[in-house]
Steps between C-alpha positions, in 0.01 A plus 500: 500500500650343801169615692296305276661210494507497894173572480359180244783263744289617799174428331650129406558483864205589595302267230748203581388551876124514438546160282716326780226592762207372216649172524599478826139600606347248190665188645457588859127456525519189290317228606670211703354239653644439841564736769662492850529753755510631807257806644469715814249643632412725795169739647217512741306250626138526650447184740118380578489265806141438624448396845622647842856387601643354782820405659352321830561587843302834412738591179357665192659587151356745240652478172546759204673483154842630464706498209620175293798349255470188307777326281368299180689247285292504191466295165293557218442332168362699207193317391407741253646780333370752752415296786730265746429275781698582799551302824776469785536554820456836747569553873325775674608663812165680653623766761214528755495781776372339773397639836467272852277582774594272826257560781600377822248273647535591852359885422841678467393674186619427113858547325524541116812476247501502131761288284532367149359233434468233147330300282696273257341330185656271271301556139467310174329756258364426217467743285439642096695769369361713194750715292362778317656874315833326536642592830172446716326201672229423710528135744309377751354157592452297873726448745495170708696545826664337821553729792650331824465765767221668707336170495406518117553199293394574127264738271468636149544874343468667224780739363488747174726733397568724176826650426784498215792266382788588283673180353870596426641278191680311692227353660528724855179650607412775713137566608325721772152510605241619792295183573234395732450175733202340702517191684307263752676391763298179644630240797442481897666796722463461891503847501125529394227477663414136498806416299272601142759682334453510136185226521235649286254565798277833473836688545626348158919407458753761637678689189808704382463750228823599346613784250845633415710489231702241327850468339608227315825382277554189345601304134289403200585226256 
């Protein structure tokens, strides 16, 4: 007797759990308007620059993609029931390895080094994000951008990513997801040949593809 009624409390338990998580997981996807948050992000990056380099007094630089982190403070207003407008602001931090040639001008031969070099971008993205099967999401949109170094000045992107969000019920939201980036970086560098860099010549703008993933946690109200 005492084994059956231990076993019908157990399967109240077990039914009062599977209700509290029903709710819980009803109200948490509910749909609020407003959202503000903060997301990291971090990968590879594949940098494009067109035109031979040069550091005067018979210097030359060669330049290859490292790896990249970028911070975003993001906002996003639903506009829809599934879809929200999202904006903010991003800085990226572009690790370059970059390798110097210096040869001496009187004949004695050449010396190389390799060091670590950056690009930095300010970013205002634009973006749409499209929730669908609950949990999942799909954004992407342009990117308009301001990078003071390496002699760039401004340029556009595009970014897209698809992932999945869980909105807790009291608002806190958690959300991971692999993305992809491509941007144009267009201004004057006196390191290129006839200081074109990023002019759309026959070379076309320099670029920096980007893909990692990205983590993000903020509040929706």
């Amino acid at each position: 007797m005492k084994k059956t009624l231990s076993n019908i409390k157990f399967k109240q338990f077990l039914l009062l759990v599977a209700i509290i998580y029903a709710t819980e997981n009803t109200y948490a996807q509910e749909e609020r308007k407003n959202y503000i948050g903060v997301n990291y992000s971090f990968g590879r990056n594949d940098y494009n620059r067109n035109g031979i380099t040069f550091g005067g007094f018979g210097a030359s630089h060669k330049y290859e993609g490292n790896d990249f982190k970028s911070i975003t403070i993001e906002y996003a207003r639903r506009t829809t029931s599934n879809t929200e407008f999202c904006t903010g602001l991003t800085a990226i931090f572009a690790y370059l390895a970059t390798t110097s040639t210096y040869n001496s001008i009187s004949g004695g031969g050449s010396n190389t080094s390799n060091y670590r070099d950056k690009i930095f971008i300010f970013s205002l993205p634009l973006h749409l994000k499209y929730h669908f099967l609950k949990y999942l999401f799909v954004e992407g949109g342009l990117d308009l951008n301001y990078h003071p170094s390496k002699g760039y000045e401004y340029g556009a992107g595009l970014s897209v990513n698809m992932g999945v969000e869980y909105v807790f019920h009291s608002g806190i939201t958690l959300s991971a997801s692999p993305f992809g980036r491509y941007n144009l970086l267009i201004g004057r560098d006196k390191e290129h040949d006839m200081g074109s860099a990023g002019t759309y010549s026959m070379l076309g703008p320099d670029t920096l593809f980007q893909w990692g993933i990205e983590w993000g946690i903020g509040y929706r109200f």
